[in-house]
BAKOL-479410 format. One line per 3 residues: their letters; for each residue y, x, z of N, C-alpha, C, O. Coordinates in steps of 0.2 Angstrom, whole numbers. Layout:
REM residues N
A> Y X Z Y X Z Y X Z Y X Z  ...
***
This chain:
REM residues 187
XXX> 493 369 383 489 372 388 484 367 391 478 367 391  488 361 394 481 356 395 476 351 389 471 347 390  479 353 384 474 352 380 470 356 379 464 354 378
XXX> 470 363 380 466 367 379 459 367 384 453 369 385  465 364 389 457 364 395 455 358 394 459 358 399  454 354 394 450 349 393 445 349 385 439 347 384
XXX> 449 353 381 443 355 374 438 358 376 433 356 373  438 363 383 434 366 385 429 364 386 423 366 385  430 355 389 424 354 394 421 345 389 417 340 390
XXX> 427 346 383 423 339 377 419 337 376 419 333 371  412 339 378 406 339 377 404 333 386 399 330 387  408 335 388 407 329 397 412 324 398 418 326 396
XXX> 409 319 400 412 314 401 418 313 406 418 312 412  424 311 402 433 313 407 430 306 412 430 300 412  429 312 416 431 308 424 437 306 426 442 309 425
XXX> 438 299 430 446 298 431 449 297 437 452 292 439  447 304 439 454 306 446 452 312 445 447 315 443  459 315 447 463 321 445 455 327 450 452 331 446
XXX> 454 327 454 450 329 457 442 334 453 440 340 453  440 328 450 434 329 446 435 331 440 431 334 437  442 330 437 442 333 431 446 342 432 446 345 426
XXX> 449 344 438 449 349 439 444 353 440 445 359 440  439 350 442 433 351 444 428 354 438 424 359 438  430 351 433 426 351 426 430 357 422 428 359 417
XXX> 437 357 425 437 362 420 438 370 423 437 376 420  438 368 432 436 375 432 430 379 433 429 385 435  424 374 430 420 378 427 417 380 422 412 384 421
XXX> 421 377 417 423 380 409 424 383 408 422 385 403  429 388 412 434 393 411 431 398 411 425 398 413  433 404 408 431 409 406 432 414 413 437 412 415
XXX> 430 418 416 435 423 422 440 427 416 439 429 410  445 428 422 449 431 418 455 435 424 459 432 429  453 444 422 453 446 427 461 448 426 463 453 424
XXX> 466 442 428 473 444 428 475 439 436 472 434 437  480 441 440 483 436 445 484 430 444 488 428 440  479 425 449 481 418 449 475 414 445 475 408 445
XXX> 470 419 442 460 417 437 457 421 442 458 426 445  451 416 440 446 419 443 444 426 442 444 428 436  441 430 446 438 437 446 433 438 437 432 433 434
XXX> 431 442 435 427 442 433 419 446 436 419 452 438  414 443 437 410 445 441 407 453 437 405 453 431  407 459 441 404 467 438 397 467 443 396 466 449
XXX> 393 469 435 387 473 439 386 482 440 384 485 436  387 485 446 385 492 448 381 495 452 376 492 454  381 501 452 377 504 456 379 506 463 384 509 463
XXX> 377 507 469 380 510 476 377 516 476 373 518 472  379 519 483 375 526 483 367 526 484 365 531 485  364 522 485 356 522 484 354 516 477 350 511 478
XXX> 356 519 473 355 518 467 353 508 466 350 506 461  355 505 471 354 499 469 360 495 465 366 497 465  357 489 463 360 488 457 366 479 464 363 477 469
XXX> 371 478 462 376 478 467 381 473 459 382 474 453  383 467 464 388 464 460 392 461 465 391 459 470  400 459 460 406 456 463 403 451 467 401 451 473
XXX> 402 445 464 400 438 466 395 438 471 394 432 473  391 444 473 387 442 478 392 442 483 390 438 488  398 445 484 402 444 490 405 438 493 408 438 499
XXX> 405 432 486 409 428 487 410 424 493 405 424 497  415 421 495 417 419 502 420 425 506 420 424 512  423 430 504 424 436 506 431 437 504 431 437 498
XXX> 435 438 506 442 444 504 440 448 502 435 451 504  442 451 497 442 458 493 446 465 491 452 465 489  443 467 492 449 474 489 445 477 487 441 482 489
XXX> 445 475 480 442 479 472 448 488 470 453 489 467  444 491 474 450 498 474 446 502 466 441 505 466  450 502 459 447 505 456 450 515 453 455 517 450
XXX> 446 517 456 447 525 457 442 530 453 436 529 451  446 535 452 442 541 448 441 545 454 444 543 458  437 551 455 435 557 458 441 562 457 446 564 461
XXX> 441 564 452 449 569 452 457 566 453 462 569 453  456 561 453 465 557 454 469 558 460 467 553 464  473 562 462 476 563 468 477 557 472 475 556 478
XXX> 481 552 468 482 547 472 475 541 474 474 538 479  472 543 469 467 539 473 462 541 478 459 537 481  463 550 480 460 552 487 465 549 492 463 546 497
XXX> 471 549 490 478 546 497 474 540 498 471 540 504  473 536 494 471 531 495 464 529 499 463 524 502  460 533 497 454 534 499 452 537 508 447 536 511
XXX> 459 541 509 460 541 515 461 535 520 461 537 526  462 529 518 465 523 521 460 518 523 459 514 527  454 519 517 448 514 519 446 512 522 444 506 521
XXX> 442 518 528 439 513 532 444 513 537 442 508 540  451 515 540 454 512 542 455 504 542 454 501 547  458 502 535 457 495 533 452 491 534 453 485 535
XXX> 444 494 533 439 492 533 436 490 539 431 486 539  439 491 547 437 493 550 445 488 556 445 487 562  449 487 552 454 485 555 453 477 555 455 473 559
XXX> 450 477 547 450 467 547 443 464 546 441 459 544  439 471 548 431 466 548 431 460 548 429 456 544  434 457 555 432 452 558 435 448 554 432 442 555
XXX> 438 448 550 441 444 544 437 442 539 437 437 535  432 450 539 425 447 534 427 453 527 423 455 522  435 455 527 437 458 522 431 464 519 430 469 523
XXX> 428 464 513 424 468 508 429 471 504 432 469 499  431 482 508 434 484 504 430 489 501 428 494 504  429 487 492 425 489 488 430 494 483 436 493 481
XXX> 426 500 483 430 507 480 424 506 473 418 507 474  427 504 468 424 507 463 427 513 458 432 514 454  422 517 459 422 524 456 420 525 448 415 526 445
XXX> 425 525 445 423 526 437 422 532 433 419 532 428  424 539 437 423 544 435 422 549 438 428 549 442  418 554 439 418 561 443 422 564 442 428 562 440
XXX> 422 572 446 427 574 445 427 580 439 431 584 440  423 580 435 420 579 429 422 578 424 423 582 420  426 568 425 428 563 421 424 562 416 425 561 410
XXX> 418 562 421 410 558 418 408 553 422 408 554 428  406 547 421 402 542 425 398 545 430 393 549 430  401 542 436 396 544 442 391 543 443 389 537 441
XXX> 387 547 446 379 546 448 379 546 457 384 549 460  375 544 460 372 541 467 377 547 470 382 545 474  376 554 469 377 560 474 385 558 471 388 557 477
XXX> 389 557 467 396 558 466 398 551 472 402 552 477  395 546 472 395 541 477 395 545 486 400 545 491  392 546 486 389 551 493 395 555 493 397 557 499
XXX> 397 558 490 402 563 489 408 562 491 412 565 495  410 555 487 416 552 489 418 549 497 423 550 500  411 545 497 412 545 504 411 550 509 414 548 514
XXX> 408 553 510 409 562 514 414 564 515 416 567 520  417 565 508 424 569 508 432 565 510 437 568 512  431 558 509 435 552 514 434 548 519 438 544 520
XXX> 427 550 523 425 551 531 425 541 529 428 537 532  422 541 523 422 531 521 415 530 525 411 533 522  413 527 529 407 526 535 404 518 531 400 519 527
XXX> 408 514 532 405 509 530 407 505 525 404 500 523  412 506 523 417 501 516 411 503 512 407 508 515  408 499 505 405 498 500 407 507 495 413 508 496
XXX> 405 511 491 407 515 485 402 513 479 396 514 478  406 509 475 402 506 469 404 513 463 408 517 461  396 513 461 399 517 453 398 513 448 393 509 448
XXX> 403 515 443 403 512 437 404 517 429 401 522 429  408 514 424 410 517 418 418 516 415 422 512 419  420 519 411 425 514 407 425 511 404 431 509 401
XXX> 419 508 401 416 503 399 418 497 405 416 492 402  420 495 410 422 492 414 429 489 414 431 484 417  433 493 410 439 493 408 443 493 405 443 497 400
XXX> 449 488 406 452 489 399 459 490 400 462 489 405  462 492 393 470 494 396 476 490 391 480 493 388  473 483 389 477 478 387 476 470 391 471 467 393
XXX> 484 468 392 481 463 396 478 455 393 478 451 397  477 455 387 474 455 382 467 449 381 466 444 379  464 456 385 456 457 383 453 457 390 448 461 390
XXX> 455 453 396 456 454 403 448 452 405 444 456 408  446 444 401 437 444 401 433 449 398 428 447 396  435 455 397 431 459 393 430 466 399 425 469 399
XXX> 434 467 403 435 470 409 441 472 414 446 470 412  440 475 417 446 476 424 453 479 419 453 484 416  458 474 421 464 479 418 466 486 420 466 485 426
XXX> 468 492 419 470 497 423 474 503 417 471 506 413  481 503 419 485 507 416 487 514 422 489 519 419  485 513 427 486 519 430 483 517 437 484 512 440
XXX> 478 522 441 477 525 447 479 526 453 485 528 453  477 524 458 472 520 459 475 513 457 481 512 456  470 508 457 473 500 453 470 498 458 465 501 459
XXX> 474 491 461 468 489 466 468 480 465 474 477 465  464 477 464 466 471 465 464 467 471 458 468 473  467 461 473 465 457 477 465 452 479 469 449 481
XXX> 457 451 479 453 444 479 452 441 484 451 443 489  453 433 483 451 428 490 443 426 491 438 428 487  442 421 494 437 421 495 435 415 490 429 413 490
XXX> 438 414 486 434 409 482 434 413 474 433 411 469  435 419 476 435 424 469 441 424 465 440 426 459  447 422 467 454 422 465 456 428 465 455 432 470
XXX> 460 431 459 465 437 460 472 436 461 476 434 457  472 437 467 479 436 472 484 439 472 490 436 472  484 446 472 489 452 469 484 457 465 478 457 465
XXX> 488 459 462 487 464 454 492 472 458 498 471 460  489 479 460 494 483 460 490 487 458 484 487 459  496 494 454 493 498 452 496 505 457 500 504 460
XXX> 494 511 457 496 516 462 497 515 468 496 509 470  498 520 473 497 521 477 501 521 483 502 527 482  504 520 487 509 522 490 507 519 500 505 514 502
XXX> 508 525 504 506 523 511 506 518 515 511 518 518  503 515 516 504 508 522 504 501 515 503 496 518  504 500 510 505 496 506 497 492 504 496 486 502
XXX> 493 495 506 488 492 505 487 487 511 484 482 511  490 490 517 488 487 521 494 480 522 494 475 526  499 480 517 504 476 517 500 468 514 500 462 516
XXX> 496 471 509 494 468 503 490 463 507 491 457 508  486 467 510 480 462 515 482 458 519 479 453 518  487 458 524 491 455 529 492 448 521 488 443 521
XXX> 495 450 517 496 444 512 492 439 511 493 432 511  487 444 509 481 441 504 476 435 513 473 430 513  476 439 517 471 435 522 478 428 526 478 423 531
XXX> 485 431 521 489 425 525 492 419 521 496 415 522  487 422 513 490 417 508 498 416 506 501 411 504  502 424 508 507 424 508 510 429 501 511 434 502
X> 509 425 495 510 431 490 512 426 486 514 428 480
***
């Protein structure tokens, strides 16, 4: 394995403290969206059709919430947001719901955004849309998009764009466990 990261970066010159050459190789690296790599950065849309990416958040706690419009557990879920959002502002935490499908189980558009948030009283948390072209269901192929076997999936990021915990479904109070972790480096 530390062969392979230094082939990455073969073409610069090996610096010699441990410092700089970690330095070199973690900007070689590919993201790789699995726990303990970096995020991989997504471009979307919000409810007024602007165009909205992971990485402008950087320096931010995250909670990448990825949700469909028809999935039960991801309304449960969806009930808790600005709760959350509103509990650790001051911490700076960005909790981003990414919406990959209507309730259709078609690619949402601006109004399915507005919608989501109306109908989960979400005030000011982020509602990104996207596709399933964002996603993948091998963990494989993780630079290619969000891994996701089951709903809602959430991951969460620190502020240097690390994924910190990996969970998939939903269950009460758990999300709010996850943050206490993640804002405590306790995971």
């Amino acid at each position: 394995m530390l062969s392979l990261l230094f082939m990455l970066a073969c073409d610069q010159p090996i610096p010699s403290d441990t410092a700089q050459k970690s330095e070199i190789v973690e900007q070689e690296l590919p993201c790789i969206n699995i726990k303990g790599f970096k995020a991989c950065d997504i471009e979307s849309f919000d409810k007024d059709g602007n165009i909205v990416n992971l990485y402008d958040l950087e320096g931010s706690p995250i909670i990448l919430d990825i949700s469909a419009a028809w999935c039960g557990p991801c309304k449960m879920a969806a009930e808790e947001v600005q709760y959350i959002q509103d509990k650790y502002s001051d911490e700076g935490l960005q909790y981003i719901t990414l919406l990959f499908e209507n309730i259709s189980g078609e690619a949402p558009n601006e109004l399915d955004l507005i919608n989501w948030q109306e109908q989960n009283n979400i005030v000011s948390a982020p509602v990104w849309g996207g596709s399933r072209n964002m996603l993948v269901n091998s963990p494989i192929n993780t630079s290619e998009g969000y891994y996701m076997t089951a709903l809602p999936t959430f991951y969460y990021i620190n502020e240097k764009m690390e994924i910190r915990i990996f969970q998939e479904g939903f269950g009460e109070g758990v999300i709010e466990q996850q943050v206490e972790k993640l804002l405590n480096e306790d995971y």
